[in-house]
C-alpha positions in Angstrom: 70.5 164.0 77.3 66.8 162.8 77.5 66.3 160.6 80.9 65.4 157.2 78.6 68.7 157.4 76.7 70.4 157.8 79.8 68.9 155.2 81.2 69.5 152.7 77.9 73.1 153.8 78.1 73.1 152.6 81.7 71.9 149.4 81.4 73.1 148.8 78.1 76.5 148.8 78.8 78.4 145.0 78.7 79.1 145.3 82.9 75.5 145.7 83.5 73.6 142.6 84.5 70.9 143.3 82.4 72.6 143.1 79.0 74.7 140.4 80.5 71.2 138.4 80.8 69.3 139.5 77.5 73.0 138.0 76.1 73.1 134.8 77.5 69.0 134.4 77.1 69.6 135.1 72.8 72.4 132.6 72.8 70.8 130.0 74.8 67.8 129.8 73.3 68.2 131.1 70.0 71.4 129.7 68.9 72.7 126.8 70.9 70.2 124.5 71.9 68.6 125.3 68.3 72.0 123.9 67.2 71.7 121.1 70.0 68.6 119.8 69.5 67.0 120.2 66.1 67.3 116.5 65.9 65.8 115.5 69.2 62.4 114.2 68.7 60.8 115.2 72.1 62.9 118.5 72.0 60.7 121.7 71.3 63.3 122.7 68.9 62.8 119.5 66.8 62.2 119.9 62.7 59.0 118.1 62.1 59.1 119.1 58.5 62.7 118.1 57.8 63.7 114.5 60.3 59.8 112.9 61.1 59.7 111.1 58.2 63.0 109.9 57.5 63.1 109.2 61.0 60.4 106.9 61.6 61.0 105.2 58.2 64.2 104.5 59.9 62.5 103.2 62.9 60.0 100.6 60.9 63.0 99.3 59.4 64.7 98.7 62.3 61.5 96.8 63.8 60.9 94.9 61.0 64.9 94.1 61.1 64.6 92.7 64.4 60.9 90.9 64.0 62.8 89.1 61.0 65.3 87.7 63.2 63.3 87.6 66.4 61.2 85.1 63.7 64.6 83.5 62.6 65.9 83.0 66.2 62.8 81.2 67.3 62.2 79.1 64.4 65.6 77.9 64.6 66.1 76.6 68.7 65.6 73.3 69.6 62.6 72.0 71.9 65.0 71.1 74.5 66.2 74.7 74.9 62.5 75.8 75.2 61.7 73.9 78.2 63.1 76.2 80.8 60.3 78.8 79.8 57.4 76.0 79.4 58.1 74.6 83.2 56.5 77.3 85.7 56.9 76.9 88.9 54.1 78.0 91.4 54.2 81.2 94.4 56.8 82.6 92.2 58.0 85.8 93.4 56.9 87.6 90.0 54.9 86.6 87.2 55.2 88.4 83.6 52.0 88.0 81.6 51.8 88.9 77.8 48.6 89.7 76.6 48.5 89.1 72.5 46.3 88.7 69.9 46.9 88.6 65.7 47.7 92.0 63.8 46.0 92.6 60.5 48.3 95.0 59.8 52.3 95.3 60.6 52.4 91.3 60.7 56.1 91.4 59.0 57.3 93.0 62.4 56.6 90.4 64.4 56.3 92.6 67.6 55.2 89.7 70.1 58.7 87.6 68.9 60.6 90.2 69.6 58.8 90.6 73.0 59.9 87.1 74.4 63.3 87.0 72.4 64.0 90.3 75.0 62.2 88.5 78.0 64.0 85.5 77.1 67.4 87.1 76.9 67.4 89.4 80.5 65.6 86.5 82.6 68.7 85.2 83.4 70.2 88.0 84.9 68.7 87.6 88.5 71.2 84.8 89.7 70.6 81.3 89.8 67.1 81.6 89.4 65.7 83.4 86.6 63.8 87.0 87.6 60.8 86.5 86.8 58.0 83.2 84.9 56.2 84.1 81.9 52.9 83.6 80.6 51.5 84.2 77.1 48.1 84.8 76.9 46.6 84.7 73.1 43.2 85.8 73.4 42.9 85.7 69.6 39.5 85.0 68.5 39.2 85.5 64.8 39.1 81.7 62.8 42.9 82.7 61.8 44.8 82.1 64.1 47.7 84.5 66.0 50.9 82.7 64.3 53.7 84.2 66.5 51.8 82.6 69.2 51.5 79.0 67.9 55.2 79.2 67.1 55.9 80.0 70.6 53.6 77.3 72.1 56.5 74.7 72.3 58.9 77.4 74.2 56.4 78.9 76.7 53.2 77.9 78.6 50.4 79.6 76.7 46.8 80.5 77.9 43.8 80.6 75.8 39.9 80.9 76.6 37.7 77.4 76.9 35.7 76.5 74.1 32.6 77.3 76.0 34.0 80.6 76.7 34.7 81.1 72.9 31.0 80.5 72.4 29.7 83.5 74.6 28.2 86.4 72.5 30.7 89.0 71.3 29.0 90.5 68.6 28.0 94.6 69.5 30.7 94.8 71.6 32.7 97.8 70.9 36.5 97.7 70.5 37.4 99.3 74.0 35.4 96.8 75.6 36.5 93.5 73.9 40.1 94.6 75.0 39.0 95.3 78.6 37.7 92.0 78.5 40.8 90.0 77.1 42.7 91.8 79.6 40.7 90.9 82.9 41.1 87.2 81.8 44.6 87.5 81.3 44.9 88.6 84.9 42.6 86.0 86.0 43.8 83.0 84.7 47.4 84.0 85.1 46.5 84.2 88.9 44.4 81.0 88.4 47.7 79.3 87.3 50.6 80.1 89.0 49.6 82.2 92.0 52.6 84.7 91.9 53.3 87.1 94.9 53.7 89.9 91.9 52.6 90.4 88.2 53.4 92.3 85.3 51.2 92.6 82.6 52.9 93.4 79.5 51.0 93.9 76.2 52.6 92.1 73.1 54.6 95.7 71.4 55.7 96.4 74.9 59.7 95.7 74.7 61.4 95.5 77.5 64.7 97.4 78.6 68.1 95.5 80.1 67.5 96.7 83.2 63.6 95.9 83.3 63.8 92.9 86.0 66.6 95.0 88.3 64.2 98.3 88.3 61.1 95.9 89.0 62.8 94.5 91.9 64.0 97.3 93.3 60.3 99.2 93.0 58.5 95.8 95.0 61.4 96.3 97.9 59.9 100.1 98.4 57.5 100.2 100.7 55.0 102.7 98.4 54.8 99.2 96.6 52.6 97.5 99.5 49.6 99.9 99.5 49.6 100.4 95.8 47.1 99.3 93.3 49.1 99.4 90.1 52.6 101.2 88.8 53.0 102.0 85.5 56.3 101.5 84.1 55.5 103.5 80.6 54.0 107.0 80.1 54.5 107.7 76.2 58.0 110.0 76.0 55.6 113.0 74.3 53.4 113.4 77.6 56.6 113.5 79.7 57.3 117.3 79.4 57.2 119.5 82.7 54.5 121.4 81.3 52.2 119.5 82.2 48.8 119.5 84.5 50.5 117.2 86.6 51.4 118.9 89.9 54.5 116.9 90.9 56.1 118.2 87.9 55.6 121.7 88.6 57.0 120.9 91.3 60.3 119.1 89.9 60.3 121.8 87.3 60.8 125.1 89.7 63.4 122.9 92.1 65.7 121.7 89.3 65.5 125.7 88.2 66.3 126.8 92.0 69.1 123.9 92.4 70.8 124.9 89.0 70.6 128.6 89.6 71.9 128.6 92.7 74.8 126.0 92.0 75.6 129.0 89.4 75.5 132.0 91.5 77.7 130.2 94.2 80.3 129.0 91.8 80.2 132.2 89.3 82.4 134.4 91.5 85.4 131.8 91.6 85.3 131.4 87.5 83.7 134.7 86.3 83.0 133.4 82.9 82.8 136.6 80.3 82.9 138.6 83.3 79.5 138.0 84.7 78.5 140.1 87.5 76.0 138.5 88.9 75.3 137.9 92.4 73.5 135.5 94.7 70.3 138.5 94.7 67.1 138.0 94.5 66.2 139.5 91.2 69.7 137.4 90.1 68.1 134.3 91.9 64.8 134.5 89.9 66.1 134.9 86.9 68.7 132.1 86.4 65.9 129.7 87.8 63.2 130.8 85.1 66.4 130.1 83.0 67.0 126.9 84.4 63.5 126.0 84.0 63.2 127.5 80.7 65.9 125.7 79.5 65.3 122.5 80.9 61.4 122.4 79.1 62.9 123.5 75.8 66.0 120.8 75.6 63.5 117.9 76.4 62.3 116.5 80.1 62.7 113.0 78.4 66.5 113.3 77.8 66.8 114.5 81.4 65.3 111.8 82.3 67.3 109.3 80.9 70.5 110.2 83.9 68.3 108.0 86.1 69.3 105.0 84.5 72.6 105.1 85.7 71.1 102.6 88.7 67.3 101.2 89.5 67.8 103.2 92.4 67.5 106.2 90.5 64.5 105.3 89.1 61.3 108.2 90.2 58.0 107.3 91.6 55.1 109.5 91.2 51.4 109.5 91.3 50.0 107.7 88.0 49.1 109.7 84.4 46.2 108.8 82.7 47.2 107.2 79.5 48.7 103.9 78.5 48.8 100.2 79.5 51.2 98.6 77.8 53.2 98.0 80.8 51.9 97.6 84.6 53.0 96.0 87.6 50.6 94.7 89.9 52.1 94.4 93.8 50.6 91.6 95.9 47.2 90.4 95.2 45.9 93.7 93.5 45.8 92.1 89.7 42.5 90.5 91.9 40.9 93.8 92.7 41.8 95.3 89.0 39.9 92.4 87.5 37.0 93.6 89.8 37.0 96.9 88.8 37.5 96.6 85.5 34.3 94.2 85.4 32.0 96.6 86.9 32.8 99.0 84.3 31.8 98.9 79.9 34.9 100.5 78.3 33.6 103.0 75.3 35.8 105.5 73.5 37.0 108.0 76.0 36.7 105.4 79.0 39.3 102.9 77.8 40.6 99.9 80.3 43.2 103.0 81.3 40.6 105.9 82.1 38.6 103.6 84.6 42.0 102.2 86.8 42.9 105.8 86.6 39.3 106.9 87.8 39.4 103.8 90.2 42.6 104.7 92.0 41.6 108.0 92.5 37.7 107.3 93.9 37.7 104.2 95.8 39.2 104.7 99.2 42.4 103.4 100.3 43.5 102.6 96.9 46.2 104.5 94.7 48.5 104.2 91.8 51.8 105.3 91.2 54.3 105.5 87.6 58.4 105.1 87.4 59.8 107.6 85.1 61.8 106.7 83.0 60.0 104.0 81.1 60.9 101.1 81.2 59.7 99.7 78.3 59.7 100.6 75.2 56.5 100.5 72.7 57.3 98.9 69.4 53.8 98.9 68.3 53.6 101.3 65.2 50.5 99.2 64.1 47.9 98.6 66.7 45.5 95.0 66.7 42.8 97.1 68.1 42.9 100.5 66.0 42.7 102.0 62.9 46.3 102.4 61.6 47.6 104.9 58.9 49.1 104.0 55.9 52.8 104.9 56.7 52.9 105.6 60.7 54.6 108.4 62.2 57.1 108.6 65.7 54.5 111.1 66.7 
């Protein structure tokens, strides 16, 4: 018999590890996470063609569902129940800012009611005094005026530019710019106002989770938070996969293979499932961690994620991505410094408000940024105020 048939027969055979690993690869990867997660929207394995569009058709409903009664809810409560927002007392240990201005499009959704119907709901949850004050800063312009924001102007303190301020030139300014602007007087005047010891900056689609005040806490009692210039507290979910450019999840990526192979060439021997024979080896080792890691990529980074929320504790801190504001928290007086570097710099497309704190945090000496995975918000916005928006948008 020929030397390569003899060799096939070998390693072919059912006891041999080989065959036991091309076995378990094909029904991994080509029939049960398939199965799993054809449905998962940040899964590789996700149908596109058959779920995106009934999907996020489900999602606008959903949004507009709850704009409708965010709308409802705050058309409906009393003055007297409203005053507990309005009332802000000064030094407070964190200050929540919400930057918003008037949608042409997606008004039915009502994304900044739903915003501080959620704020309004968890701010309680800190003990006898609520977690956090709240600002809204309506930085509206255009002679029509931002409605959510007049309807909540008898429930919570509202900020809006002087008239002499209104009056300034705006015209050639591009897009990127004008929303740099609106955003450094937010942080301003917010720390004009109330002086807090810590601010978060949320943009008006930016919903927050249950356990948003607990995890904020929790991040300002670490001491990273000290010599920080900003966290993030949302990457968008489709950025969040391990492969990534992003060095600290290369990182996470190869030690969650290691941990999970080894975990199963320790245990196999006592359990022998389909009588495996493999061993704690080398060649053994390296494969069940590309395995692992293989495994991990393909199911979704996002959804493994998600175990962290079992307590704030849990919560990761890394260094910061690039994209996204919707949510940041600024430690100590470093909403200040952010306002200067954002000043000294014109936004244009491809150096948005995000690209120069990136830039910033990674040039200037001393300072640094970090982001808490997972998010801990979640963005509503299907419609931007500041971008051109398709007809129908789509989850991705």
């Amino acid at each position: 018999m020929p030397r390569y048939k003899v060799f096939f027969s070998q390693s072919l055979r059912w006891s041999s590890p080989v065959t036991q690993a091309l076995a378990l690869s094909v029904i991994t990867f080509c029939v049960v996470l398939p199965l799993c997660c054809h449905r998962l929207l940040y899964s590789y394995y996700y149908i596109k063609s058959m779920y995106l569009d009934s999907m996020s058709e489900k999602v606008l409903k959903e949004s507009r569902a709850r704009g409708q009664d965010a709308l409802d809810f705050w058309r409906s409560s009393t003055r007297t129940a409203s005053f507990k927002f309005r009332d802000i007392d000064q030094n407070p240990e964190l200050l929540v800012t919400v930057v918003t201005s008037r949608r042409n499009e997606g008004r039915d959704f009502h994304y900044l009611l739903q915003v501080m119907l959620q704020l309004s709901s968890i701010m309680g949850e800190c003990g006898e005094r609520r977690c956090a004050e709240v600002l809204l800063c309506d930085v509206e312009r255009a002679p029509q005026e931002n409605q959510d924001a007049k309807l909540l102007e008898s429930h919570f303190r509202v900020i809006r530019r002087s008239p002499q301020d209104e009056q300034r030139n705006w015209e050639g300014i591009n897009t990127f710019e004008k929303e740099k602007r609106d955003y450094v007087f937010c942080l301003r005047k917010g720390w004009e106002l109330v002086k807090p010891r810590n601010m978060v900056v949320l943009e008006d689609d930016a919903l927050p989770r249950r356990d948003f005040f607990r995890v904020v806490k929790e991040l300002l009692s670490r001491r990273f938070a000290l010599h920080t210039l900003y966290i993030k507290l949302y990457h968008p979910e489709r950025l969040q996969r391990y492969w990534n450019p992003e060095p600290y999840r290369i990182l996470e990526w190869v030690g969650l293979g290691l941990v999970g192979a080894t975990v199963l060439l320790l245990t196999a021997p006592y359990w022998r499932p389909c009588s495996f024979s493999f061993t704690l080896s080398t060649s053994h080792l390296l494969f069940f961690t590309i395995y692992f890691m293989a495994a991990a990529e393909l199911f979704g980074r996002h959804y493994l994620l998600e175990v962290r929320r079992l307590s704030p504790q849990l919560y990761a801190v890394s260094p910061a991505t690039e994209c996204c504001t919707p949510a940041m928290l600024y430690p100590g007086n470093a909403s200040l410094r952010v306002a200067e570097y954002l000043d000294g710099s014109f936004c244009v497309k491809g150096n948005a408000k995000d690209m120069v704190l990136y830039q910033m945090a990674r040039t200037v000496p001393g300072e640094r940024s970090h982001s808490v995975e997972p998010n801990l918000i979640t963005h509503i916005g299907a419609y931007s105020s500041v971008r051109a928006n398709p007809s129908r948008p789509k989850l991705l």
